[in-house]
DRENDO-1510 file (C-alpha; in Angstrom, 1 decimal, always signed):
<recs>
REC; n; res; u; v; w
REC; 1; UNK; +108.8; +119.5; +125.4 .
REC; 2; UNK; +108.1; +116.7; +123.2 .
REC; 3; UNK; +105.5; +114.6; +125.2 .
REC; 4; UNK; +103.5; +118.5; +126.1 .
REC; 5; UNK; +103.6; +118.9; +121.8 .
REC; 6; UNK; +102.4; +115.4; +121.2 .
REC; 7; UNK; +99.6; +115.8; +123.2 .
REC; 8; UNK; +98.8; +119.0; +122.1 .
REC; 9; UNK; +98.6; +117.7; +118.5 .
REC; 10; UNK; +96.0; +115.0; +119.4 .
REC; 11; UNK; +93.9; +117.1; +121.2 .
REC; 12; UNK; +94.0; +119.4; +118.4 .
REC; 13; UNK; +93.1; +116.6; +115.5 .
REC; 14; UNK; +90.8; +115.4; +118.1 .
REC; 15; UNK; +89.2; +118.6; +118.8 .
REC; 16; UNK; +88.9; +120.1; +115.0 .
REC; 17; UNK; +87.9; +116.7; +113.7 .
REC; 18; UNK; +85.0; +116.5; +115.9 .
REC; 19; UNK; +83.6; +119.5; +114.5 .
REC; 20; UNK; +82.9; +117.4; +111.3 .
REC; 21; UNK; +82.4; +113.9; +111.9 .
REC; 22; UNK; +80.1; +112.5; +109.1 .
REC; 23; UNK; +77.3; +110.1; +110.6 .
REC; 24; UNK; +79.0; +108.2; +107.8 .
REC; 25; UNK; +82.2; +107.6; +109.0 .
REC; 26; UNK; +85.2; +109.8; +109.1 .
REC; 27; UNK; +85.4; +113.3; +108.8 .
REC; 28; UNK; +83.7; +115.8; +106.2 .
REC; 29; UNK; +84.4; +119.1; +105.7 .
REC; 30; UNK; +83.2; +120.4; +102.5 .
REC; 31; UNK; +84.0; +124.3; +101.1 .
REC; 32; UNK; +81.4; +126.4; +102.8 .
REC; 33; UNK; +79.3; +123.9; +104.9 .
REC; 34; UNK; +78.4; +124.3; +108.5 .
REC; 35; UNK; +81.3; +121.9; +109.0 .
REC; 36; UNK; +84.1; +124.0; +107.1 .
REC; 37; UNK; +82.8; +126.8; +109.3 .
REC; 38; UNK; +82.4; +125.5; +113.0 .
REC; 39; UNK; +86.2; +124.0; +111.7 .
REC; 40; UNK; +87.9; +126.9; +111.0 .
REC; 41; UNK; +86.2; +129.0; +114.0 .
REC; 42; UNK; +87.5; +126.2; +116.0 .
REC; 43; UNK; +90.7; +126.9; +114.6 .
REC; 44; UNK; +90.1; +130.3; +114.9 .
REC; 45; UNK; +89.5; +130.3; +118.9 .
REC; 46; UNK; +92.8; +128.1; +118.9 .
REC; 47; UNK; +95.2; +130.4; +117.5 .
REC; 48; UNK; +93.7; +133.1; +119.9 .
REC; 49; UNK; +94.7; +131.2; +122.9 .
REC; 50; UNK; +98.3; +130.7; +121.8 .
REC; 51; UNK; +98.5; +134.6; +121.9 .
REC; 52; UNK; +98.7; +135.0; +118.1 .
REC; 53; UNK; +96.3; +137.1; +115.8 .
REC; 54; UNK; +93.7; +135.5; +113.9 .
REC; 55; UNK; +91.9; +136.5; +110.9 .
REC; 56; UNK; +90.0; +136.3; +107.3 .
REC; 57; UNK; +90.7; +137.4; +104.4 .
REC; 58; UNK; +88.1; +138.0; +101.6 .
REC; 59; UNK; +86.9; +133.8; +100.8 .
REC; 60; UNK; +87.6; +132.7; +104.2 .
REC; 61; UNK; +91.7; +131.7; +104.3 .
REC; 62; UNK; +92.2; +131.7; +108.0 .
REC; 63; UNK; +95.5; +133.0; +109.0 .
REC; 64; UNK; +97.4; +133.0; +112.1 .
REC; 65; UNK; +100.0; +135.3; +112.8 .
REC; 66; UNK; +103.0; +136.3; +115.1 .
REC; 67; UNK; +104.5; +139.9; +114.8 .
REC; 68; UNK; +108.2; +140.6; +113.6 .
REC; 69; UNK; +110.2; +142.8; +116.5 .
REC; 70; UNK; +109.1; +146.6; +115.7 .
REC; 71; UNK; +113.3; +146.9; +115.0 .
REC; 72; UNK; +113.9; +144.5; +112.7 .
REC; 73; UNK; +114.8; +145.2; +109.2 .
REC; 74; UNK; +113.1; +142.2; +108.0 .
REC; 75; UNK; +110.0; +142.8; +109.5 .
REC; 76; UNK; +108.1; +143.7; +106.6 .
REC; 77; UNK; +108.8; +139.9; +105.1 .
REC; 78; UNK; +106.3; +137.0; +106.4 .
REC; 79; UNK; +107.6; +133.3; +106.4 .
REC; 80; UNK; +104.4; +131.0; +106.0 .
REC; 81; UNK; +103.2; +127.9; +106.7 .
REC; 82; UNK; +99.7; +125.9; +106.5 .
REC; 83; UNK; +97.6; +123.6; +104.8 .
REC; 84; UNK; +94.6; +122.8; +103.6 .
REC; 85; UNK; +91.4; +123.1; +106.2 .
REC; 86; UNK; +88.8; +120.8; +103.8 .
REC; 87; UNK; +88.4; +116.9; +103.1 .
REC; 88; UNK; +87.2; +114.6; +100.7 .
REC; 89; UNK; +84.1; +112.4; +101.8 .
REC; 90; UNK; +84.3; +110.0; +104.4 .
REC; 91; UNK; +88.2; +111.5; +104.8 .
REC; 92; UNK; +90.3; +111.2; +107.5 .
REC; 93; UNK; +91.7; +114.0; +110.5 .
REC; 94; UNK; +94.7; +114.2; +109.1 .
REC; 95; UNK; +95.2; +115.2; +105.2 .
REC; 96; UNK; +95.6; +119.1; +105.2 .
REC; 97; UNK; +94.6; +119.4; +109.1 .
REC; 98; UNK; +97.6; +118.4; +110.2 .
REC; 99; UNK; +99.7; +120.9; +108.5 .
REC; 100; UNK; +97.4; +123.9; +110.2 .
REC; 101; UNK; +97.9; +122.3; +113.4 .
REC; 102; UNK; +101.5; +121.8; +112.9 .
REC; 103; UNK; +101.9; +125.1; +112.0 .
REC; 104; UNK; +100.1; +126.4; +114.7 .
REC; 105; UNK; +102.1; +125.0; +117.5 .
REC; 106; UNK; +105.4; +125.6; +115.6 .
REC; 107; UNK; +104.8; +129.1; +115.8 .
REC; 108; UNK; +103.5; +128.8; +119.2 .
REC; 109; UNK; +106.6; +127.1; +120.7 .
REC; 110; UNK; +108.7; +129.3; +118.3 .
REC; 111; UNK; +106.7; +132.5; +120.2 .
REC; 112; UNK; +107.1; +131.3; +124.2 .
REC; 113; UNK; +111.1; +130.1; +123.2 .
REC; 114; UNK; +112.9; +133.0; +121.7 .
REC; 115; UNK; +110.1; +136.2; +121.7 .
REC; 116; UNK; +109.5; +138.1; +118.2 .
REC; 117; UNK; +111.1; +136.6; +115.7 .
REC; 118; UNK; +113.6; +138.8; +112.9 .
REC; 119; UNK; +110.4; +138.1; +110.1 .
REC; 120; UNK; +106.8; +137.8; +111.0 .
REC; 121; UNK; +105.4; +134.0; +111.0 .
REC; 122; UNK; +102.3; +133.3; +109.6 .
REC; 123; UNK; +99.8; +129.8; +109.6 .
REC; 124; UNK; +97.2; +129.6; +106.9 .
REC; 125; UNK; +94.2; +127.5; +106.9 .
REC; 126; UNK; +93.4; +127.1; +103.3 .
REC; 127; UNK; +89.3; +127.5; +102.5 .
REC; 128; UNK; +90.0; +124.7; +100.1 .
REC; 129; UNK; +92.1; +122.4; +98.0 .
REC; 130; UNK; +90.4; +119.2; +97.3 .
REC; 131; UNK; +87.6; +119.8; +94.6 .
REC; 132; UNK; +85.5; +117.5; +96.8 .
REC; 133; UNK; +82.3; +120.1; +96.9 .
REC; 134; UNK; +82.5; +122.0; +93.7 .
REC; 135; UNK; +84.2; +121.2; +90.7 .
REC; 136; UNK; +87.2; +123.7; +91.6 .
REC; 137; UNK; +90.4; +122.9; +92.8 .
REC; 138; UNK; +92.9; +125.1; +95.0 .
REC; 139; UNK; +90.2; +127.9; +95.8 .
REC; 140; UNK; +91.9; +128.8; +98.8 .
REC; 141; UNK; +95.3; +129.0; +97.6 .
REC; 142; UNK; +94.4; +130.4; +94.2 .
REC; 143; UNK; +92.7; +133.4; +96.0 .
REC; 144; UNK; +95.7; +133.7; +98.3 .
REC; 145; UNK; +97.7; +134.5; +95.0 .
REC; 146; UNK; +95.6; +136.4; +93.0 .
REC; 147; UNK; +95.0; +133.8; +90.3 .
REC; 148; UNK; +91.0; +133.9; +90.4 .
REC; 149; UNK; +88.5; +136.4; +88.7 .
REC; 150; UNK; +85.0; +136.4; +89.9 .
REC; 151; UNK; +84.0; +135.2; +86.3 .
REC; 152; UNK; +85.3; +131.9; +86.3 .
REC; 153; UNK; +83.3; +130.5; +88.9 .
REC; 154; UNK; +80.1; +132.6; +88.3 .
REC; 155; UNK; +78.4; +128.9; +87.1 .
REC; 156; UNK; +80.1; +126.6; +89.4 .
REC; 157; UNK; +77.7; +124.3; +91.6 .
REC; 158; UNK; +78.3; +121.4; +93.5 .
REC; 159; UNK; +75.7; +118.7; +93.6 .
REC; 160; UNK; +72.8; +119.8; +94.8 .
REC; 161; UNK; +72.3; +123.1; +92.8 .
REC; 162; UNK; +74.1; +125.6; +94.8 .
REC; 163; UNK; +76.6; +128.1; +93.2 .
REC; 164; UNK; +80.0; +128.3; +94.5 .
REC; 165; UNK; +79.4; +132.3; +95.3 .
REC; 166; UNK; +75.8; +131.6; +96.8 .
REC; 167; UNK; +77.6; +128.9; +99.1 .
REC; 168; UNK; +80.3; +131.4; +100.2 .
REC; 169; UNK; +78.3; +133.9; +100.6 .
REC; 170; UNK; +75.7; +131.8; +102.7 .
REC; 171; UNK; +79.1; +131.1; +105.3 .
REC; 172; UNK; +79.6; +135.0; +106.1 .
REC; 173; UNK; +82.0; +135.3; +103.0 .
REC; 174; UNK; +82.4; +137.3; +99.6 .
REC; 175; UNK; +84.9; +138.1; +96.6 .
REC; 176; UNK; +87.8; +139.6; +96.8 .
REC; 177; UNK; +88.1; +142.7; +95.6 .
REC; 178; UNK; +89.0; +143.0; +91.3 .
REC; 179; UNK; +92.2; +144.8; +92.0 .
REC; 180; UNK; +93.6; +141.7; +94.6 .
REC; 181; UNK; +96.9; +140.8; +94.4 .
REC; 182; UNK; +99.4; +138.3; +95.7 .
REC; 183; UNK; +100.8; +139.5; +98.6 .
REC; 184; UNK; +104.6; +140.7; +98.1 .
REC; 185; UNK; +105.7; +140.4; +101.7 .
REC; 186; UNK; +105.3; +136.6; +101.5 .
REC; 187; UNK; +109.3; +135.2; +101.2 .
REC; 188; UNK; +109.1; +131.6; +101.8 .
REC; 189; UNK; +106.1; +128.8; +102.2 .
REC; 190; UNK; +106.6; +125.4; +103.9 .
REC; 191; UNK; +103.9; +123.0; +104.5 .
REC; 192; UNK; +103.8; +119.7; +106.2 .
REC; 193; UNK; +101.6; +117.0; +105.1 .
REC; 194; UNK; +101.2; +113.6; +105.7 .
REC; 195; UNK; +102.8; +111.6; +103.0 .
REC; 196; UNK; +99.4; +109.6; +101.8 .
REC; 197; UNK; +101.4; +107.0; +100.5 .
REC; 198; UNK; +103.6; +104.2; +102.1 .
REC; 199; UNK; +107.0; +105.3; +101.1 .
REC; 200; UNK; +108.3; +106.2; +103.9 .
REC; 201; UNK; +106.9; +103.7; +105.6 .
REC; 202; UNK; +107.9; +100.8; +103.9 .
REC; 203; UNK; +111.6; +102.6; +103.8 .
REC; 204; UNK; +111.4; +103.5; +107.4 .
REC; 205; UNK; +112.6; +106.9; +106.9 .
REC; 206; UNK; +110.6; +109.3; +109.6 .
REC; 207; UNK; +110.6; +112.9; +107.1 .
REC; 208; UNK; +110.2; +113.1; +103.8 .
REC; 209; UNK; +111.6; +115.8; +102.0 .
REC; 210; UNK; +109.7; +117.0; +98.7 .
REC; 211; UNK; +112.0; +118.0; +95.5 .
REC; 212; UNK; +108.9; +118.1; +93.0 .
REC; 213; UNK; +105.1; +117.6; +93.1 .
REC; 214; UNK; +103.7; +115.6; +90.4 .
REC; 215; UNK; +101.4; +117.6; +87.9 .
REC; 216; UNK; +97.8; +116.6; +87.4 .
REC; 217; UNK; +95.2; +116.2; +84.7 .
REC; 218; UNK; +91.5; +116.0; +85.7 .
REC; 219; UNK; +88.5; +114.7; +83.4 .
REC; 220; UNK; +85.0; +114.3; +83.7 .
REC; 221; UNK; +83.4; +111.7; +81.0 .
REC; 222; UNK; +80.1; +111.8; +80.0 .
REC; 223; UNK; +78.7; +109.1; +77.6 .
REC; 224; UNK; +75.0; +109.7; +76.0 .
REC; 225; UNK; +73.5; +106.4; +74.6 .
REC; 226; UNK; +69.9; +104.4; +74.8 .
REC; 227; UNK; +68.1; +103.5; +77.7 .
REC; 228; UNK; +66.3; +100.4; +77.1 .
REC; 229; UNK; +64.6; +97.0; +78.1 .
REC; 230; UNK; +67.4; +94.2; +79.5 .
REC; 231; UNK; +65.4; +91.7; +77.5 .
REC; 232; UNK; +64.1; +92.6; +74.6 .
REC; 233; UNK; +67.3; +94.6; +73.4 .
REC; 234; UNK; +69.6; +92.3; +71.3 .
REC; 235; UNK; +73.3; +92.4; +72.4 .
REC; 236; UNK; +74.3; +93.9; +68.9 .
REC; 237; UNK; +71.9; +96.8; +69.6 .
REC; 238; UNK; +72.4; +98.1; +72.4 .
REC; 239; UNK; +73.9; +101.6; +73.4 .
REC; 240; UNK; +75.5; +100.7; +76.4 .
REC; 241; UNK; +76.7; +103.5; +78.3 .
REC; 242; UNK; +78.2; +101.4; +80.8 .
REC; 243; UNK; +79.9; +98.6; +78.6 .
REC; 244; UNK; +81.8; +101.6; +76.8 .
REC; 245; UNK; +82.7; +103.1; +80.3 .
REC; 246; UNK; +83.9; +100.1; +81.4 .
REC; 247; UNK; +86.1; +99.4; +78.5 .
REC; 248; UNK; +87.2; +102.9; +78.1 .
REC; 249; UNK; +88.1; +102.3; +82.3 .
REC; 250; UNK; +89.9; +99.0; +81.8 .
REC; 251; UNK; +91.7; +100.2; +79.0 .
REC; 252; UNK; +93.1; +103.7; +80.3 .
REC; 253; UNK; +94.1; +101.9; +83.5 .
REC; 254; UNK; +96.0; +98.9; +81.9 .
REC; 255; UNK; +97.9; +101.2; +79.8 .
REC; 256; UNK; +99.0; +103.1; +82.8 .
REC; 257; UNK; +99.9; +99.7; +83.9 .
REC; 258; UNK; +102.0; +98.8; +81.1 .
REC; 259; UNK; +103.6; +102.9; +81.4 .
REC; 260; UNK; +104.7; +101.8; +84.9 .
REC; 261; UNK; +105.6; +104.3; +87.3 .
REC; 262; UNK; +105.5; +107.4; +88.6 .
REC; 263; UNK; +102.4; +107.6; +86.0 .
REC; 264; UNK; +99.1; +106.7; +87.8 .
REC; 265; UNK; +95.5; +107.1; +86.6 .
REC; 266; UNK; +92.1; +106.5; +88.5 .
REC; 267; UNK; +88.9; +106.3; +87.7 .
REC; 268; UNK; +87.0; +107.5; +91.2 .
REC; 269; UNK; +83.7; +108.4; +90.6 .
REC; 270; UNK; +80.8; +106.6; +88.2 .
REC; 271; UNK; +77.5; +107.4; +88.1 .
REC; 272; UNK; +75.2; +105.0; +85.8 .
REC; 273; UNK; +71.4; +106.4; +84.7 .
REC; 274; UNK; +69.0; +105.0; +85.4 .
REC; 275; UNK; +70.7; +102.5; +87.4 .
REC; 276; UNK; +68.1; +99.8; +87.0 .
REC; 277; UNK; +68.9; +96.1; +87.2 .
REC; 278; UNK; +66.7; +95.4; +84.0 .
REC; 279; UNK; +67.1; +98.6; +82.0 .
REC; 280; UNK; +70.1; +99.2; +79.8 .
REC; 281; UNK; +72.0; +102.1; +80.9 .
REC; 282; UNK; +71.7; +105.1; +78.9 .
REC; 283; UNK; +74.0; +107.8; +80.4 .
REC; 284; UNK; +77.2; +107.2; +82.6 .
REC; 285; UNK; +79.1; +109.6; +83.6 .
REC; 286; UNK; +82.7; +109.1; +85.4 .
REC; 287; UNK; +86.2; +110.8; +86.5 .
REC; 288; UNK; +89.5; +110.3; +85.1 .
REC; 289; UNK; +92.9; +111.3; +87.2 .
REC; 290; UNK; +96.1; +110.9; +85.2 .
REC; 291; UNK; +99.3; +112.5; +87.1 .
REC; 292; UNK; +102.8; +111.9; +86.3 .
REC; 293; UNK; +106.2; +114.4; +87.2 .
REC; 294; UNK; +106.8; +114.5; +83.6 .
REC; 295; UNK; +104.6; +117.0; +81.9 .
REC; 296; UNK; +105.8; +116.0; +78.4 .
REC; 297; UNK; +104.5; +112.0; +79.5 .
REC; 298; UNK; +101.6; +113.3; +81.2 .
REC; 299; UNK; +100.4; +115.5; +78.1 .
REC; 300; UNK; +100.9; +112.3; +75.6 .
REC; 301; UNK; +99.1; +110.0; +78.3 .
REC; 302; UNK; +96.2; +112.1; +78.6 .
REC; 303; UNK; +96.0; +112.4; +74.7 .
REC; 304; UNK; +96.3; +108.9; +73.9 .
REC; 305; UNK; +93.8; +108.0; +76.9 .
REC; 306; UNK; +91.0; +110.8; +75.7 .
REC; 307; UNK; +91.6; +109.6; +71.7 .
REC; 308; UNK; +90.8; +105.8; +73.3 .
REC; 309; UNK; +87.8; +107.2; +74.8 .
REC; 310; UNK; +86.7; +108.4; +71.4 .
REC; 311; UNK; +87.5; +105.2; +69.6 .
REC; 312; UNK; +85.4; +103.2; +71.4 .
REC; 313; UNK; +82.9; +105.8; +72.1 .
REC; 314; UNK; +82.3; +104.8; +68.3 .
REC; 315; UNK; +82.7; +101.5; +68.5 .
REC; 316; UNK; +79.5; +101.3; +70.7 .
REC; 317; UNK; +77.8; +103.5; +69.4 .
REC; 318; UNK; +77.4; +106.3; +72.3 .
REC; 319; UNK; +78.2; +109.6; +72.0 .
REC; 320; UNK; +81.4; +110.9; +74.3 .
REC; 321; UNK; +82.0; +114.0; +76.5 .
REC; 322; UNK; +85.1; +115.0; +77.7 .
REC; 323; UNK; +86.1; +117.8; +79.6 .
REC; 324; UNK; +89.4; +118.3; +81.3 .
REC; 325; UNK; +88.7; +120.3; +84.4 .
REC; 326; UNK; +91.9; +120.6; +85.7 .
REC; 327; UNK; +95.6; +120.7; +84.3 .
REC; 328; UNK; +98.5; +121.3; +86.9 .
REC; 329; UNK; +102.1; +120.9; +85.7 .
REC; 330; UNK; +104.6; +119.3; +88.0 .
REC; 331; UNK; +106.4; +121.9; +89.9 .
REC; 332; UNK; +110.1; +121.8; +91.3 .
REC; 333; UNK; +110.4; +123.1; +94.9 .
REC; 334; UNK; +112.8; +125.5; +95.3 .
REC; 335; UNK; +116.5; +124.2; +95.8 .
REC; 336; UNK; +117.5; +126.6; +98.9 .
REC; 337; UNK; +114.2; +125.8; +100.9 .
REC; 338; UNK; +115.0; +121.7; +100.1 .
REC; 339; UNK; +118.7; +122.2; +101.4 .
REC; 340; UNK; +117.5; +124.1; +104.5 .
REC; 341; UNK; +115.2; +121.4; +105.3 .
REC; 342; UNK; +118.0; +118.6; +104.4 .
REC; 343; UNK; +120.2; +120.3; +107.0 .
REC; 344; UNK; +117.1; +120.6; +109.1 .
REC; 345; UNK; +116.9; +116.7; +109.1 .
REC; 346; UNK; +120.8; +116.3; +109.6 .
REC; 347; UNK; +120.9; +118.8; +112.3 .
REC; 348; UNK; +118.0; +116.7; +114.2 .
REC; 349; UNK; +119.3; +113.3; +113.6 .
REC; 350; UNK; +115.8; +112.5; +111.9 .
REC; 351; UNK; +116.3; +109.4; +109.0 .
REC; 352; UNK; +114.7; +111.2; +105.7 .
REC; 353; UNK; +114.3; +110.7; +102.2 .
REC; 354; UNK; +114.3; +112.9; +99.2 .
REC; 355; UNK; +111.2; +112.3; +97.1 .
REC; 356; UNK; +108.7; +113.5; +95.1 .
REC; 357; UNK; +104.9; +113.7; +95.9 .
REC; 358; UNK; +101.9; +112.0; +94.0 .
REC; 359; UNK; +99.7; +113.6; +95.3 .
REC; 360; UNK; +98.8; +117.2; +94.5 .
REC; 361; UNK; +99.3; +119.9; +97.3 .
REC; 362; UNK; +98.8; +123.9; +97.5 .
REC; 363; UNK; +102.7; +123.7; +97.6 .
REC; 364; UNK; +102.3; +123.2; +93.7 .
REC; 365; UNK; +100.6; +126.4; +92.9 .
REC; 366; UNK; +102.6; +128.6; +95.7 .
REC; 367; UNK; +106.1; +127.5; +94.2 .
REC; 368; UNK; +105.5; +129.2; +91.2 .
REC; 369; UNK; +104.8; +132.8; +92.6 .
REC; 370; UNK; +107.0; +131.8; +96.2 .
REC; 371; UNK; +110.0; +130.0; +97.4 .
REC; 372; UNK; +108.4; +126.6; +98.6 .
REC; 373; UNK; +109.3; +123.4; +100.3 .
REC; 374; UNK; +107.5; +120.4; +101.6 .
REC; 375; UNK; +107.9; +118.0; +104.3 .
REC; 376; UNK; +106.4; +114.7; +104.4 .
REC; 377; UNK; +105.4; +112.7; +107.9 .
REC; 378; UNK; +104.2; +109.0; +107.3 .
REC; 379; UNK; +101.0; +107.3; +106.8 .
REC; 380; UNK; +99.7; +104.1; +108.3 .
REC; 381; UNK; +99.8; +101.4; +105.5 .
REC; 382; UNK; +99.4; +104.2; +103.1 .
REC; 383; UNK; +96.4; +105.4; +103.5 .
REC; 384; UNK; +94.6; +108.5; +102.8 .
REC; 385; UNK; +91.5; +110.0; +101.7 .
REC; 386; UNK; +90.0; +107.3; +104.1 .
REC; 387; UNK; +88.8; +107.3; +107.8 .
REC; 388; UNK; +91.1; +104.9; +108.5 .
REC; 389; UNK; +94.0; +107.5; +108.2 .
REC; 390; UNK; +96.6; +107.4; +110.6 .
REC; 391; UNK; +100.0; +108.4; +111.6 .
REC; 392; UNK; +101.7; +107.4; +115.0 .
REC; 393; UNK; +101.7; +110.4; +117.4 .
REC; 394; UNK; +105.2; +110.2; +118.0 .
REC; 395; UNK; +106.0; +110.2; +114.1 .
REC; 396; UNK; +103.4; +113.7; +113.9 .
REC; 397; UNK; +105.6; +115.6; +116.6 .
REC; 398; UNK; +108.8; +114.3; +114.6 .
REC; 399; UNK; +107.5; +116.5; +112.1 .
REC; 400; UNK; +106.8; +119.3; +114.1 .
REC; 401; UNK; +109.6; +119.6; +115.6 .
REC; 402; UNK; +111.5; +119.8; +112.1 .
REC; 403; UNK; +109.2; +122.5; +111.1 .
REC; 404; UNK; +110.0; +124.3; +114.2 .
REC; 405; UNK; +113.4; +124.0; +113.6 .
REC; 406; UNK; +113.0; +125.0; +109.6 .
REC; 407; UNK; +110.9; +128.1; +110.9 .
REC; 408; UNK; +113.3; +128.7; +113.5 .
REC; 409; UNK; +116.0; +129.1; +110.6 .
REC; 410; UNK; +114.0; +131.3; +107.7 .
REC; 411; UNK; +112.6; +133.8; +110.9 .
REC; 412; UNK; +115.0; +133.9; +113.3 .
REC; 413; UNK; +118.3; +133.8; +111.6 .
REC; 414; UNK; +119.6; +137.0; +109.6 .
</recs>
């Protein structure tokens, strides 16, 4: 069984991922391009020819879905699983996608080896998570829960101009409807994700099992200062946008140095106007990504980093914007669905660790409405977010063959 799965998850990385390769290298699969949607059609088709029923909601979650026995008293409760269908840039095949996929041929083997399960089982392919398109984050999983109102992203446009609704609309989708709500059949969530880190590497543990995701605070920095001639403008005169960035930069991320971990912060984006080698910049704009599993720690950090930004915002002589465009607590997981997994893990004879995740997941918003549980399968040196992105086949059905098992126990067991 296990050499027919492993190459059924390759073809399957293989065969979405093509659907969005970027001429740049890797894979990109923005909210609402042509990309997102020849993905999740492709997606679509797949979990048609497994023999399980496909569909939309509203915004474009993609759901798969196999049928509870007609007799069951639990048949009215839905155990899910899924991930995330979109990418950064220049991403790799496997963050989110390989949690669809995995969930996809869990359910399929669960389907052909023991019939209707006791509660239906359901794969979702989240519209969106990363942020990467539109400054928005968890729009497919926010929607799933009933957390969005039409309102809030009524001005929300990604690079180029185009409005979030425009976009979605444009890819055969709409709003859902005002009175939406979470769905109440929905008793337990479990995705899978590769770790994007090198934890479990390094420790050479082959599942990860997540007790708490860490919370996240997002910023976008925008510094307003003088754009003048390299030569003729004294040092003492200048408003710099891009000296001040780079000390407000240097600064945030040596103090999150000093804080050591879990707290990390990143600077990922910059963009310097007018980006002339002989013209002193006058507007730079960049990101700041703090995340710790403390939200007391986190709140101070991001204080104390947003009152730096101010201080030497002054000091040179630019004016500061800041705007905090996200703020997710860390969430626990629920104890019950972590035990089940651990006995998952024991039951299998798969080496795993306990641990908490860095990065941020739907997982984070669904625990707080929903039972949820993570596993983690490893990454190649760590990385993630990158084309180079890559986790040994053998380690990707180690995973799938847990969730099976996990699956197995929340739908099949009374």
């Amino acid at each position: 069984m296990s050499g027919d799965l492993q190459h059924e998850i390759v073809r399957l990385l293989d065969a979405v991922g093509k659907k969005a390769e970027d001429p740049m290298g890797g894979i990109t699969r923005l909210l609402y391009t042509a990309e997102w949607v020849d993905s999740q059609m492709k997606l679509k088709d797949e979990i048609e020819g497994y023999g399980l029923r496909a569909y939309f909601d509203a915004i474009g979650n993609l759901y798969g879905r196999l049928e509870a026995d007609a007799s069951s008293r639990t048949g009215g409760e839905t155990i899910l699983t899924g991930s995330h269908v979109d990418t950064v840039r220049n991403g790799g095949k496997y963050d989110g996608m390989f949690g669809i996929i995995a969930g996809i041929l869990a359910i399929r083997y669960l389907k052909e080896k023991y019939g209707k399960p006791l509660r239906n089982i359901e794969v979702v392919s989240f519209a969106e998570e990363e942020g990467s398109r539109f400054p928005f984050v968890f729009w497919g999983s926010k929607n799933f829960l009933g957390l969005v109102k039409q309102e809030e992203v009524e001005n929300v446009f990604d690079h180029d101009g185009i409005s979030l609704a425009v976009a979605m609309h444009r890819a055969g989708f709409g709003f859902q409807k005002e009175n939406h709500e979470r769905r109440a059949d929905v008793k337990a969530f479990v995705e899978i994700h590769v770790e994007q880190g090198n934890v479990l590497e390094r420790e050479q543990k082959k599942i990860g099992i997540v007790n708490s995701i860490a919370g996240q605070r997002r910023f976008s920095v925008e510094l307003t200062g003088t754009a003048n001639h390299a030569g003729t403008t004294p040092m003492e005169y200048r408003q710099d946008t891009l000296f001040a960035a780079s000390k407000m930069i240097a600064g945030i991320l040596g103090n999150a140095k000093l804080q050591g971990r879990p707290l990390v912060a990143t600077a990922g984006f910059i963009e310097v106007k007018p980006n002339i080698v002989n013209v002193v910049p006058g507007n730079t704009n960049f990101s700041l990504d703090i995340r710790h599993t403390d939200s007391g720690i986190l709140k101070q950090f991001s204080d104390e980093s947003v009152q730096l930004i101010y201080e030497i915002a002054k000091e040179c002589d630019v004016a500061a914007t800041v705007d905090m465009w996200m703020n997710e607590s860390p969430v626990p997981m629920d104890d019950k669905l972590v035990a089940c997994l651990e006995n998952v893990c024991k039951k299998m004879n798969l080496d795993y660790k306990i641990m908490h995740s860095g990065a941020g997941h739907d997982s984070q918003l669904i625990a707080k409405h929903i039972p949820t549980a993570m596993l983690f399968v490893p990454s190649k040196d760590g990385i993630s977010h990158n084309p180079s992105e890559f986790t040994e086949p053998e380690l990707l059905t180690d995973g799938v063959l847990a969730l099976v098992e996990a699956l197995y126990q929340l739908a099949y067991v009374k």
